[in-house]
N, C-alpha and C positions, 0 to 999 in steps of 0.2 A: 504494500500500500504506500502510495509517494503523499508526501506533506500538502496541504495545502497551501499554494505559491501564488495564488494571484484569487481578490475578493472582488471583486467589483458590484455597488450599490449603482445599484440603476434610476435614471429620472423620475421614471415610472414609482420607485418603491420595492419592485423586486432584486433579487440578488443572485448574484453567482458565485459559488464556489468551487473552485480548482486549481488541479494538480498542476495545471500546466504544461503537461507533459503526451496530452493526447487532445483530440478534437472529435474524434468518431463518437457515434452517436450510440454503442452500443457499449462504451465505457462509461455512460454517465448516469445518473439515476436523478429522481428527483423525492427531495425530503425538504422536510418543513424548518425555512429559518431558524424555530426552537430549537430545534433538534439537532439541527448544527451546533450551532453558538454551545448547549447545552455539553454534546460528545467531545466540543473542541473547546472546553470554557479557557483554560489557561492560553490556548494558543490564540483565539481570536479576542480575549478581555479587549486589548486596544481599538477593534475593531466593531465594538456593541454603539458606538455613535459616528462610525463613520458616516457623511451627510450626504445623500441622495446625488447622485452626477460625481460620483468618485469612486477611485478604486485602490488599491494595497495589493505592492504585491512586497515578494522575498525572493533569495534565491534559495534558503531551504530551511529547514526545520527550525532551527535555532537562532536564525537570523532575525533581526530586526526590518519592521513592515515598512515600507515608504510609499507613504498616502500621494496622489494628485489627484489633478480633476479629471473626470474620462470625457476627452473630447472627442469620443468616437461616437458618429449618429446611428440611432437606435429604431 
């Protein structure tokens, strides 16, 4: 299982979380924000107010997250 390396909070309100390590569709599942933040409470704490139109990423486990704005159209 790879860390979670890239968050991104959507304009909209939804969110994505991943490894960053794949894009196919049949690597990805979907679960309820709770339940993230919840399984991942230590790794994502800095991440419980990141502000809608931003994203974090890392380059692994242990690293420290570096927030921007996500200027990619949705």
């Amino acid at each position: 299982m790879e860390p979670l390396r890239l968050v991104i909070h959507h304009h909209d309100g939804t969110w994505d979380f991943l490894c960053n390590t794949t894009s196919e569709d049949h690597h990805m599942i979907t679960i309820h924000t709770a339940e993230v933040f919840s399984r991942f409470a230590r790794a994502l704490q800095p991440l419980r107010t990141l502000p809608a139109g931003h994203l974090a990423e890392r380059d692994g486990l242990y690293d420290e997250w570096h927030i921007e704005e996500n200027t990619e159209q949705e």
